[in-house]
N, C-alpha and C positions, 0 to 999 in steps of 0.2 A: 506764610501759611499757604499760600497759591505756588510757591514753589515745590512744598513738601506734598500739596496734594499733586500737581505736576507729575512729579517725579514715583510717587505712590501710583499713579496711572502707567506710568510709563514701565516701573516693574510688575506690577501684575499683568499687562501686555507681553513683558518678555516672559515671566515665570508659570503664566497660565499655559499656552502650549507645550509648555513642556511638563508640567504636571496631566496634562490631559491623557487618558486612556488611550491606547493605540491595537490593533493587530498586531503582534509582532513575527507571528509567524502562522501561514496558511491563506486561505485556507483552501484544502485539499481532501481529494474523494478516496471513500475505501467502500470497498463491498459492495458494488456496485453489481444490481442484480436485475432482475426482470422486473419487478417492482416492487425495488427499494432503493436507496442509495445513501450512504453514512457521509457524512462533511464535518471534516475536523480543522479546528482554527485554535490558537494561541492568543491570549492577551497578555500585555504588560503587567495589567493587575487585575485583583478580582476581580470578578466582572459576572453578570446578566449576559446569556449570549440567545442570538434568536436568530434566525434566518428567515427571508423571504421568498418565495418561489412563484414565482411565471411560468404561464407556457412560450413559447416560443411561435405566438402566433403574428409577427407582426408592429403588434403593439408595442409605445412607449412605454415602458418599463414604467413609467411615472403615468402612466393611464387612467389607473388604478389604484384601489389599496390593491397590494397583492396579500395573498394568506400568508401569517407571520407564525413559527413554529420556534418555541423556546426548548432549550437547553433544561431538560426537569429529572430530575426523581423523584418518585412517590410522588408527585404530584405538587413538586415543590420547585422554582426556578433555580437551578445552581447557581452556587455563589461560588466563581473558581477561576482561575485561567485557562483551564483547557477547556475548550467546548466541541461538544462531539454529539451533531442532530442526526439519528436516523429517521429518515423521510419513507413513508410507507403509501401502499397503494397506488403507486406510480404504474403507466401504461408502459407498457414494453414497446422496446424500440423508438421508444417517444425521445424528443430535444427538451431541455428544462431551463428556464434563465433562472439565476439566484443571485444574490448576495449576503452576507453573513455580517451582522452588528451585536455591539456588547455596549452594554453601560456601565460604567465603574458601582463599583457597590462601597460607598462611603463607611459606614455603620449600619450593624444590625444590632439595636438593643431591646430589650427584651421582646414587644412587637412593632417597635418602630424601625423603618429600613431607612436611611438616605441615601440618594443615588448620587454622583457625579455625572457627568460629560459620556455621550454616545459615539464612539467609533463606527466604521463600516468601511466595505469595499465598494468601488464607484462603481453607480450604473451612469453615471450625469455625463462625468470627461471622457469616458469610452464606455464600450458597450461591458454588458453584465459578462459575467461568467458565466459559462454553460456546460451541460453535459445532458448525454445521452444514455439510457437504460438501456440495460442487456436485453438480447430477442433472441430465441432460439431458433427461429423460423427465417432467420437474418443467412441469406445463402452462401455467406463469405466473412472471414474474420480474416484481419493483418495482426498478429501483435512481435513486442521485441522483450528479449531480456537484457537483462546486466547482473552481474553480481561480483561477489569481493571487491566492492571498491575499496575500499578501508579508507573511506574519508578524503578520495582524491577527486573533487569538484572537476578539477579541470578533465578528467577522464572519462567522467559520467559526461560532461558538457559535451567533448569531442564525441562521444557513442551518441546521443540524443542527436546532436546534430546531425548526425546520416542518417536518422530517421526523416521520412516523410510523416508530420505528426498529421495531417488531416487526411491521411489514408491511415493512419496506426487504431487501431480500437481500443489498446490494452498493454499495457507494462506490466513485466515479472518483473519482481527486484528480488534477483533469489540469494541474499544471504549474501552477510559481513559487508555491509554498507558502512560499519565504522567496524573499529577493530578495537576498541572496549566501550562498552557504554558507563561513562565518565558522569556526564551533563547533561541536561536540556538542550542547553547550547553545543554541546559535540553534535548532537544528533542533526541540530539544523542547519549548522553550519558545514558541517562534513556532508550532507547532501541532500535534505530534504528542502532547504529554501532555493537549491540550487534546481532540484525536479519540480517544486512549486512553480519556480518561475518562470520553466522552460513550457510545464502540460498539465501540472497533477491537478492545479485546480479545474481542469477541464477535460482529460483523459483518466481516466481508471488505472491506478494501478494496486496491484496486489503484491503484498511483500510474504514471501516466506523465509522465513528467522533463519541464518545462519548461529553458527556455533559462536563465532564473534560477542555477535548480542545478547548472548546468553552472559556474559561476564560485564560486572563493574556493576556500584551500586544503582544505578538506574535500570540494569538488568529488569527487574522485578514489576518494573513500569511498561514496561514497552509494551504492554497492550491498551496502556491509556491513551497509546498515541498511533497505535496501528490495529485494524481487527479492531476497533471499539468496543462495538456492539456486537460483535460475535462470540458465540460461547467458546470457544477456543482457536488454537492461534493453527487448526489442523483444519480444513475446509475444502470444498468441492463449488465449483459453478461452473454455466455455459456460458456460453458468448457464440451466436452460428451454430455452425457442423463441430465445435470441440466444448467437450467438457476436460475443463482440468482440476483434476486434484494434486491439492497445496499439502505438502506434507513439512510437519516439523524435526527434524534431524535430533535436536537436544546438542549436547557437547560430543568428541569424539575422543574424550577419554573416558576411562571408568571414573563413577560416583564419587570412589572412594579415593581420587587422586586429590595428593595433596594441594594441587594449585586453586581447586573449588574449596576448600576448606571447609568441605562439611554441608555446603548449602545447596548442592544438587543432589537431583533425583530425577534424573532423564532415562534410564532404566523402564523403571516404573512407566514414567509417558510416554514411552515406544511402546509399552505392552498396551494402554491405553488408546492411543493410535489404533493399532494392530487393532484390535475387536471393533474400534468405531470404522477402519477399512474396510474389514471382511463384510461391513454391512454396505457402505458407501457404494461397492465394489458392485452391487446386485441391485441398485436403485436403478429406476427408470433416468434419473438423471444423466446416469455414468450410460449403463449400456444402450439407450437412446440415440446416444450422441455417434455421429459418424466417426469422427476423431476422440480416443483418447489420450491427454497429454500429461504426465505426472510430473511435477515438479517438488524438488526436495535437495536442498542444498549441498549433501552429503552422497557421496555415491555411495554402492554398496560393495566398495571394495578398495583395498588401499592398506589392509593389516591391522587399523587401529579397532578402538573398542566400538566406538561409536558407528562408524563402517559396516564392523561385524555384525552387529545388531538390527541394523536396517536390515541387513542382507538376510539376515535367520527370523525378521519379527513379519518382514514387509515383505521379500521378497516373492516369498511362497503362494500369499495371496495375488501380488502381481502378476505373475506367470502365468495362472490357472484366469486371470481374468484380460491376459493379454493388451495390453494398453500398444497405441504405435510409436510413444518415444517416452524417455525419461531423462528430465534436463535436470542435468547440475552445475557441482561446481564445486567449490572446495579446493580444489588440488595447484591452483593456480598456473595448471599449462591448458591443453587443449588435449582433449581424448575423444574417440569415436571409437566405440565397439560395435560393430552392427547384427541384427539380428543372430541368433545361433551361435553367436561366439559364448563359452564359458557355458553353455547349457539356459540361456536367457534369449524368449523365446520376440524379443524386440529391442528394438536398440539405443542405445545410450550415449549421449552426450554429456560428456564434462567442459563446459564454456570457462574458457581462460581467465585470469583478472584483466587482461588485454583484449579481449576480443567479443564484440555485437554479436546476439542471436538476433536474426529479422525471419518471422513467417509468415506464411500466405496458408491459409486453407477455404477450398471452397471444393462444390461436389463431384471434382476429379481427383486431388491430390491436395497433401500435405506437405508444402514445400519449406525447409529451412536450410537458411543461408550463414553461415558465419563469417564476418568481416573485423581485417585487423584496426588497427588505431588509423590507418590511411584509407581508410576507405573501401580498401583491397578483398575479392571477396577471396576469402580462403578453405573454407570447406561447404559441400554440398549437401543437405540429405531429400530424396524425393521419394514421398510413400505416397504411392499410387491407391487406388482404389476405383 
């Protein structure tokens, strides 16, 4: 009997940690604003998720209770694996320490709940994860871009790595970071655990959707897991001297091509787009700002349907409100048109699947640099002011 309870010890010793709740993926900032900031984390299973938040004044993280902010709708804790807190009322330009925890959720029957086992990320073996709110009044911004990876880690890794991340403010991930969306698991493993682990859960980055991610049945998710809590996946913010607006491309064929089979309608949300620009375009946010920088995955030229569409829906409005660059991608080489070329009264960049955008803006100039897989810088643009 002393051997069976023994042995009954010694398995639930091995089978408990591995039944236990875990993070499995995150967590990582979106929307990162003057005062707000969205943090999204993965559980293994459903789960309660809540995060805690510090200031950055010094203090042991274990000081205090720090304020704990759950994961709710309607006024109910989710019961889910994805957890996504928009944090509100933050100070601009402020440092913030966090960590983000879930407790498994056993049973819910009729109103009794059971909990399991608490997960979280450590503040005890190393220090908390942090981040910083956007400032408009911030008299310098660094950020970089990437796009088209199509799932290739080790590319994103090598571009990350020639970043300086505690001089970087801000990541574009502009479009076909996988090249269908498949899985949960394609998404993080093709390269969100891989930006997780290098900055995301402590630098900002901002994904605008390529054509890519518009395909495969997860398609239709992708904003549970990017843009949470934004009303759409089309958006504008500052950061310093630059306001960027994030623009959504949709696909670069017509609706009606057989390879969508009937379930797009990107058409329609270019014209959609189009009307919420023409307003974006004349806010104090946009024309405020020293620098503006538009980002959109799709150029506006190339012959295809998608292309054409930008160019006839959006581009009429960009002219008339003159922006100083417009970064893409799509085409998977390296293009530079600059100012005046084609009747486009600022200039355009298409960044390669191969090649780093790194910029500097502060109140002399807007400088971007493009560099290949070695390091090497390969093109220049500098807009003075």
């Amino acid at each position: 009997m002393k051997k069976m309870f023994l042995t009954g010890l010694w398995l639930w010793g091995v089978l408990l940690p591995l039944m236990a709740v875990r993070i499995e993926h995150g967590p990582y900032l979106q929307n990162v604003g003057e005062r707000e900031a969205t943090v999204v984390w993965i559980s293994d299973k459903p789960s309660v998720g809540w995060i805690e938040i510090a200031p950055d004044d010094g203090t042991h993280f274990y000081a205090e209770k720090r304020t704990q902010l759950y994961d709710t709708r309607i006024g109910i804790k989710v019961t889910d694996r994805i957890h996504t807190i928009r944090l509100t009322g933050l100070t601009p330009g402020t440092r913030y320490r966090y960590r983000v925890c879930v407790q498994e959720v056993l049973s819910h029957k009729h109103h009794e709940v059971y909990y399991g086992q608490i997960a979280s990320t450590d503040v005890y073996g190393k220090k908390p994860l942090t981040f910083t709110t956007n400032d408009i009044s911030k008299p310098e911004v660094s950020f970089a871009m990437v796009n088209d990876i199509h799932g290739r880690n080790d590319v994103l890794e090598t571009m990350i790595g020639q970043c300086d991340l505690a001089q970087t403010d801000l990541f574009l991930f502009n479009g076909d970071m996988v090249s269908v969306s498949e899985t949960e698991e394609q998404i993080f493993s093709g390269f969100m655990d891989k930006a997780t682990e290098l900055f995301a859960g402590s630098i900002p980055m901002y994904y605008c959707r390529g054509n890519h991610e518009t395909r495969g049945p997860m398609a239709p998710y992708f904003k549970d897991y990017f843009n949470p809590r934004a009303e759409e996946l089309f958006y504008m913010f500052r950061q310093g001297p630059v306001c960027f607006v994030v623009l959504d491309c949709g696909e670069d064929k017509p609706d009606s091509d057989v390879e969508y089979y009937g379930i797009t309608a990107y058409d329609a949300y270019r014209t959609q787009q189009a009307e919420w620009l023409r307003t974006a375009l004349k806010s104090d946010l946009y024309t405020q700002a020293l620098y503006k920088v538009i980002v959109c995955h799709m150029p506006p030229f190339g012959g295809w349907h998608g292309e054409l569409d930008i160019a006839q829906k959006f581009f009429p409005l960009l002219k008339e409100a003159k922006p100083d660059v417009y970064l893409c991608g799509h085409l998977h080489e390296y293009i530079r048109k600059n100012a005046g070329e084609e009747g486009i009264p600022f200039p355009i960049i298409v960044n390669s699947n191969n090649t780093l955008l790194k910029a500097h803006a502060d109140g002399n100039a807007l400088d971007i640099r493009i560099y290949d897989l070695e390091g090497k810088e390969t093109d220049r643009l500098h807009i003075e002011k």
